[in-house]
C-alpha positions in Angstrom: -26.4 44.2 22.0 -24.7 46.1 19.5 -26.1 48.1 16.6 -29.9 48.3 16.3 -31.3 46.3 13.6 -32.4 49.2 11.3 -28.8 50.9 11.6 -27.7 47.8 10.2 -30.1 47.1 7.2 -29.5 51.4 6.7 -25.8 50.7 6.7 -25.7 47.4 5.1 -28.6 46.5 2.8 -30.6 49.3 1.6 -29.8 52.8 2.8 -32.5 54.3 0.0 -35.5 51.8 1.0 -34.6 52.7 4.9 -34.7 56.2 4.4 -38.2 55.4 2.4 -39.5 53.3 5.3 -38.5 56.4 7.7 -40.8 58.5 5.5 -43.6 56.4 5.8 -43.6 55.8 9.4 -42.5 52.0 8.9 -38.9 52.4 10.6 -39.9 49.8 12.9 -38.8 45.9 13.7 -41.0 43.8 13.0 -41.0 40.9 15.8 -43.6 38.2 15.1 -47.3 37.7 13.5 -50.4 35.7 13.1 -53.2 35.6 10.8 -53.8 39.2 9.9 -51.6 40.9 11.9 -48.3 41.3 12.5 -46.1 43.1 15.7 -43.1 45.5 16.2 -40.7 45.2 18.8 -42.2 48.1 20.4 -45.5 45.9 21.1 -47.4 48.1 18.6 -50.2 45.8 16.2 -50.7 45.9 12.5 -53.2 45.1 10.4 -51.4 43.6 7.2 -53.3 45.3 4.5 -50.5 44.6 2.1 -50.0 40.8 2.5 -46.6 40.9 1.5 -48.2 42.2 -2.0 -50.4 38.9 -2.4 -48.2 36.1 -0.8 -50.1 36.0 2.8 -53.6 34.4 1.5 -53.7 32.5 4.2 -52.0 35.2 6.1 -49.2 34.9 8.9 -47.4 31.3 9.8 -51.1 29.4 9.0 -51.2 26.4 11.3 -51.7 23.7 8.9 -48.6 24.9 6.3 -46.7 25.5 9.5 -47.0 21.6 10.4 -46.3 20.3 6.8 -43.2 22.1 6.6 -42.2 21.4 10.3 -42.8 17.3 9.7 -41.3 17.7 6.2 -38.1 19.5 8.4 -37.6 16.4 10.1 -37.4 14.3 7.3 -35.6 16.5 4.5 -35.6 19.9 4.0 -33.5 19.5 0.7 -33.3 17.0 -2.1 -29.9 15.4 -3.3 -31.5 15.6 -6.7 -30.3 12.2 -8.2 -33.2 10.8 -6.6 -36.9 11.7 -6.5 -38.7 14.1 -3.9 -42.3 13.1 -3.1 -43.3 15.8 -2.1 -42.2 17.7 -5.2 -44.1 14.8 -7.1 -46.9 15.4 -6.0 -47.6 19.4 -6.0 -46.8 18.7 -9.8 -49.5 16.7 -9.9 -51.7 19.1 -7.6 -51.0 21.8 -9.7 -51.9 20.0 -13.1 -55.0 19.3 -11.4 -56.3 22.8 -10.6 -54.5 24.6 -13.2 -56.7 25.4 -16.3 -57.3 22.6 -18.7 -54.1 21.6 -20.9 -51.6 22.7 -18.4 -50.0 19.3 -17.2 -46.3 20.0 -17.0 -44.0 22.1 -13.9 -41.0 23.7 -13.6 -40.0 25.1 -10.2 -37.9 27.3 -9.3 -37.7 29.8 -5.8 -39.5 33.3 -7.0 -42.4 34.9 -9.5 -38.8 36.1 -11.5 -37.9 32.6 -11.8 -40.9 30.9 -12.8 -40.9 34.1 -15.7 -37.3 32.8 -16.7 -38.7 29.9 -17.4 -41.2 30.5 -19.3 -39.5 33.0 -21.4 -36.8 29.9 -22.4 -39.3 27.2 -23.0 -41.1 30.3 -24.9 -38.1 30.5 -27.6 -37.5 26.7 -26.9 -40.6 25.6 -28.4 -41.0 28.2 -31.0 -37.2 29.1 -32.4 -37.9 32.6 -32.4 -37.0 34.9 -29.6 -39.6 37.8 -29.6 -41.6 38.6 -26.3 -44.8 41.1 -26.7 -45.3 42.6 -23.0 -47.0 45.2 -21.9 -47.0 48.6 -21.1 -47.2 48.5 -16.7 -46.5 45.0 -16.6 -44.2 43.6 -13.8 -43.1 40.9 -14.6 -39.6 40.7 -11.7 -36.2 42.2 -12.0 -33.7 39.1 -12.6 -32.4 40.3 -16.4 -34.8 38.2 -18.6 -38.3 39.0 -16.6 -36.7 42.7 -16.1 -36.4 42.7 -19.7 -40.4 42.1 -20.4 -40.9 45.1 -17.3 -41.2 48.3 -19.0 -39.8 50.9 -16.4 -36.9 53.1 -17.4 -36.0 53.9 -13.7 -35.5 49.8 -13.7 -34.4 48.9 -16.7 -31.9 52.0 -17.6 -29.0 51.1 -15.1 -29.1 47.4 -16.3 -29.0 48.0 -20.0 -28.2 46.3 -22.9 -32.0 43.8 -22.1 -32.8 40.9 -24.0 -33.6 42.0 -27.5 -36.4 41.3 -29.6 -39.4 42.4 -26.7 -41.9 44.7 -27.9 -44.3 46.8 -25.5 -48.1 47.3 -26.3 -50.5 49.3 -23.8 -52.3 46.8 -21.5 -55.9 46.1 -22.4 -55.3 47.0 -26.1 -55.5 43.9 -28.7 -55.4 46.3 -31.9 -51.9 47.6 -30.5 -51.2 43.5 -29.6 -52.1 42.0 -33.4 -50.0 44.6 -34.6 -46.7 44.1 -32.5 -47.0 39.8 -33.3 -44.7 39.1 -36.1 -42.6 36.5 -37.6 -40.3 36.5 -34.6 -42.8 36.2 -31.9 -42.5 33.6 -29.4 -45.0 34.4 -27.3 -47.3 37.2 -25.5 -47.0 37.9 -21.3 -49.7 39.3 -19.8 -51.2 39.6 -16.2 -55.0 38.8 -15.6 -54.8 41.7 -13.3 -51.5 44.3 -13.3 -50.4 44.1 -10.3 -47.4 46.7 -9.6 -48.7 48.5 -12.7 -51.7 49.8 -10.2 -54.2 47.3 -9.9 -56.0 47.3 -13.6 -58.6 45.5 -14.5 -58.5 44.8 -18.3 -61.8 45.6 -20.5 -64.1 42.5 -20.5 -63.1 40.0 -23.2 -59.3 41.1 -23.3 -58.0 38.0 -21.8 -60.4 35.9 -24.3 -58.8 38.5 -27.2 -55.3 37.7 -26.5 -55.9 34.1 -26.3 -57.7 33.5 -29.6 -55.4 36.1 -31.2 -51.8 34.1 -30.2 -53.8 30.7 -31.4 -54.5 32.3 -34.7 -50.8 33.9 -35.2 -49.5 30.7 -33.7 -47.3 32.2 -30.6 -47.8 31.3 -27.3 -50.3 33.1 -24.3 -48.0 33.2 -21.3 -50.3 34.3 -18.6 -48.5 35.3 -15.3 -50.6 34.8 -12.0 -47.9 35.3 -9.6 -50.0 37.8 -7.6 -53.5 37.3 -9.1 -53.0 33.3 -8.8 -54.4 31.1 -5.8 -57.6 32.7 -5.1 -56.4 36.5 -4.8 -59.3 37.6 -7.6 -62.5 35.8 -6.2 -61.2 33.2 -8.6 -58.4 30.5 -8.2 -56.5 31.7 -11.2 -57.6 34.9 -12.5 -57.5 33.5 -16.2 -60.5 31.6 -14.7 -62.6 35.1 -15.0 -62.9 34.5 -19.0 -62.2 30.6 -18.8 -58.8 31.0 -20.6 -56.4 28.5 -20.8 -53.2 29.6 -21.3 -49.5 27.7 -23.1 -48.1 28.6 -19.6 -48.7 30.1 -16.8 -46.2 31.4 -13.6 -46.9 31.0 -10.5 -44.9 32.3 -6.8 -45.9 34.6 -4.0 -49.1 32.8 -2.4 -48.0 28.9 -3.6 -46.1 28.5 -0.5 -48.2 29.1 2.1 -46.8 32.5 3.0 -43.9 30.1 4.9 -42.0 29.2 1.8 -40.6 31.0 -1.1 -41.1 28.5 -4.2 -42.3 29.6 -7.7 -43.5 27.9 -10.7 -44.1 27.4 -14.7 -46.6 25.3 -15.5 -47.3 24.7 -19.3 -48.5 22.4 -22.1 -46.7 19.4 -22.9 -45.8 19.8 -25.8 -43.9 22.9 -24.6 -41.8 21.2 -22.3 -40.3 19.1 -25.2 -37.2 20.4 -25.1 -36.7 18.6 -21.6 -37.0 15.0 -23.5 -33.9 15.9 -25.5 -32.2 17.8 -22.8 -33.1 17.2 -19.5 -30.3 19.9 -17.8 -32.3 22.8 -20.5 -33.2 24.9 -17.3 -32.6 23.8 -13.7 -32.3 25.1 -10.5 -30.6 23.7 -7.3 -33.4 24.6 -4.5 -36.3 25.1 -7.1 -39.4 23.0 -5.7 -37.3 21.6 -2.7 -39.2 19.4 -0.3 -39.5 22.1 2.5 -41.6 24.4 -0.5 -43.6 21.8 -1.8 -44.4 20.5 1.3 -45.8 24.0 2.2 -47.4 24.6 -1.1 -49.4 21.1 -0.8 -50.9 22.5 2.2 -51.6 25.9 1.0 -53.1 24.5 -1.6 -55.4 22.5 0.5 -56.1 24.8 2.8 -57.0 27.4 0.0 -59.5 25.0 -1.4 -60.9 23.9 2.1 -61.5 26.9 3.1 -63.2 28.2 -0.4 -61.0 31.2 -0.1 -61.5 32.6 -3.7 -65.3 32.4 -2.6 -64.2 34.2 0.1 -62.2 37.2 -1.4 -65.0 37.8 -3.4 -67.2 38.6 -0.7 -65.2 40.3 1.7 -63.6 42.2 -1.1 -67.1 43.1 -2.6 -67.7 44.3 1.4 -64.1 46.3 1.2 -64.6 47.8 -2.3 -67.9 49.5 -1.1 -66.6 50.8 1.7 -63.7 52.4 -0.1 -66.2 53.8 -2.7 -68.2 55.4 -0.2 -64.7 57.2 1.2 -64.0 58.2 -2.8 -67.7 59.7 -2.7 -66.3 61.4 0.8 -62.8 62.6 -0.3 -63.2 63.1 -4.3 -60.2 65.6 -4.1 -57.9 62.7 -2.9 -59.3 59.9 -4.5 -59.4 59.5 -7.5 -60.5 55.7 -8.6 -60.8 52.7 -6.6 -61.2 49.3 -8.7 -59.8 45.7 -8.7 -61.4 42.4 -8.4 -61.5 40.3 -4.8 -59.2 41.7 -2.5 -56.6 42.5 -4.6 -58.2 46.1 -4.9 -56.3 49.7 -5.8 -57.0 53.0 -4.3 -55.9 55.8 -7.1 -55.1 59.2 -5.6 -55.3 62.4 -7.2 -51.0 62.3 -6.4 -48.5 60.2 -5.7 -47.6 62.5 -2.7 -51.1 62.2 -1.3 -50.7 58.7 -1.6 -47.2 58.3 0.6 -48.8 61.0 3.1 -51.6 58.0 3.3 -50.0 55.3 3.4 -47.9 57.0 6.3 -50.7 57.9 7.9 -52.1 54.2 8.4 -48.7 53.0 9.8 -49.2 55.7 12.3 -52.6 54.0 13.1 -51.8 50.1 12.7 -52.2 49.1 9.1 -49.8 48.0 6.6 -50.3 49.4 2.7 -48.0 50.2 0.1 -47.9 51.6 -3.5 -47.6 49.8 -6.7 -43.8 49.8 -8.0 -45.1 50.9 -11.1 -47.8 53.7 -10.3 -46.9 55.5 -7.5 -50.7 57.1 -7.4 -52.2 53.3 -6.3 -52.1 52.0 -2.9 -52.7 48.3 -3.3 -54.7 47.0 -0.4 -53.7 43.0 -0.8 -54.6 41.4 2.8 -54.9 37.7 3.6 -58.2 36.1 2.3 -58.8 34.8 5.7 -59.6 38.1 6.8 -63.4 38.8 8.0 -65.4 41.9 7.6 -64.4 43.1 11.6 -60.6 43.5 9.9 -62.4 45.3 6.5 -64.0 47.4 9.3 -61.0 48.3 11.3 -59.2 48.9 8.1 -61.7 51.4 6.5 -61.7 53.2 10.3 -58.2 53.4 9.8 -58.1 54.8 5.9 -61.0 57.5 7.0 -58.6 59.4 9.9 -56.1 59.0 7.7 -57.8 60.4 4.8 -59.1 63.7 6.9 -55.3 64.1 8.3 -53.9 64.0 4.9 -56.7 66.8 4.1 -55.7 68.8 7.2 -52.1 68.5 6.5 -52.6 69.5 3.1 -54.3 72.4 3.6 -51.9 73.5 6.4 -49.4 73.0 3.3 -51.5 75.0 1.4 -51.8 77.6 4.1 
């Protein structure tokens, strides 16, 4: 048999992330899943709060994406790319489709930090100017452009000198924003929601702010939905809270299905210009291949069949009360709970009483985790298929959880 498999990843891949998962209880294998849940090698169940942090909306290996990429298999899992790809066709149409209003144009590539590539090159493209305004707890990936426009020294330092000319502004603040847009200003990045940064919720109106402000100083709104888009928010996109439409917009995580990796740019038009004089401008050798599309065409559907944003809303307004009444319960631990749909943050009062937590739920079958960028938040993100019998075993789980953290603190405490 050899070497177990977590020996390996320890020795080979990641020995810091293993000796992280060891801390948090999560040294396990995982083996297989469906729908909500997924399983060790040990037999052991978990609830999968996390939803591999907003790709699993339709949660684990969902029988209809499942079949589209299994029939696409036996035709052509890969384009030569001298010819067209149907399926690839099409989800560009699809996506024009739902996207917000004036958004007609896609680039694909494999990942959230590739579709942010993208858009920061047809960005400076379009405009001539190179300045990005991002914002303070933004993620935005870690590939060197899209790390560049993520503010977090214990990311960024290692991998410096960044791409000039980006400027950071606190999130939610379009006094700070007005005043960082100048005459090299391509464009502005923001997220509907922050995701990593610990689940905030901008003041009502900011989303509306930033987009009349880049019309009026002429830059471009680049609004990146890789984990709010596709129904995560109780909306499909969660620009559509303030009916924003964005220059362009980047898309990943839940577009394929939770089977496929794929991400994407979608933009104006007139933005994608540069493409009519050079068609090679940006390119990528697996981006939107026909295995992905094929999986995001049925994710897609399934996503609007189903009404899942509906969805979200309802069984996250039925989490978010539940996790209120444990704030009201443990004020010393909890600090905040907020979010919109079910992509909803729990703040603790420390990042330490949020590992002991989130530790504390592995031991009893549910799968959480912290935001990369606030350490306080753990991010419950769980498939929007999930009914209110899952929202019930989860908030079970988070009470003994919460009341052995207390007890383990004050045995700390003595």
């Amino acid at each position: 048999m050899g070497m177990d498999p977590f020996t390996l990843f320890e020795r080979h891949i990641n020995p810091g992330l293993a000796g992280l998962l060891r801390f948090t209880g999560l040294d396990r294998i995982e083996s297989h899943a469906e729908g909500p849940y997924v399983w060790d090698t040990t037999g052991k169940r978990y609830l999968d709060f996390l939803g591999l942090y907003g790709t699993l909306n339709l949660g684990h290996r969902h029988p209809k994406v499942v079949a589209a990429v299994e029939a696409q298999l036996r035709r052509m899992p890969m384009s030569v790319r001298v010819l067209v790809s149907e399926p690839t066709a099409r989800l560009a149409a699809k996506l024009a489709e739902i996207t917000p209003e004036g958004l007609e144009m896609v680039f694909f590539g494999n990942s959230g930090a590739e579709a942010v590539e993208a858009a920061i090159k047809l960005a400076r493209a379009y405009t001539g100017k190179p300045g990005i305004v991002t914002t303070q707890g933004g993620f935005h990936g870690k590939t060197m452009g899209a790390l560049s426009l993520t503010p977090k020294p214990e990311y960024q330092d290692p991998a410096k000198p960044l791409l000039p000319g980006v400027k950071v502004v606190p999130y939610g603040d379009l006094e700070a924003l007005e005043a960082a847009i100048d005459e090299e200003t391509a464009a502005v990045i923001v997220e509907p929601i922050q995701g990593e940064g610990g689940i905030r919720v901008p003041p009502e109106g900011y989303l509306r702010g930033v987009r009349e402000l880049t019309q009026r100083r002429g830059v471009l709104m680049i609004a990146d939905e890789v984990q709010t888009g596709l129904g995560r928010t109780g909306k499909l996109f969660g620009v559509d809270w303030e009916g924003v439409s964005p220059d362009l917009m980047t898309l990943a995580k839940a577009l394929g299905g939770g089977v496929m990796p794929i991400g994407a740019c979608v933009g104006r038009r007139e933005v994608f210009e540069v493409f009519k004089q050079n068609p090679l401008y940006h390119s990528s050798t697996f981006g939107g291949n026909p295995l992905a599309a094929a999986a995001a065409l049925a994710a897609i559907e399934v996503t609007l069949e189903e009404r899942l944003p509906e969805r979200a809303l309802e069984v996250g307004g039925y989490l978010m009360e539940g996790l209120k009444a444990l704030q009201t319960e443990f004020p010393h631990l909890i600090e905040d709970v907020r979010g919109r749909g079910l992509m909803l943050g729990i703040e603790f009062t420390d990042a330490d009483i949020g590992a002991l937590v989130v530790a504390e739920l592995a031991e009893r079958g549910v799968i959480t985790a912290f935001g990369l960028n606030n350490p306080k938040v753990v991010r419950l993100e769980p498939p929007l298929i999930i009914g209110k019998e899952h929202v019930d075993e989860a908030l079970s789980a988070l009470s003994e959880s919460l009341k052995a953290t207390e007890k383990a603190l004050e045995g700390l405490l003595g």
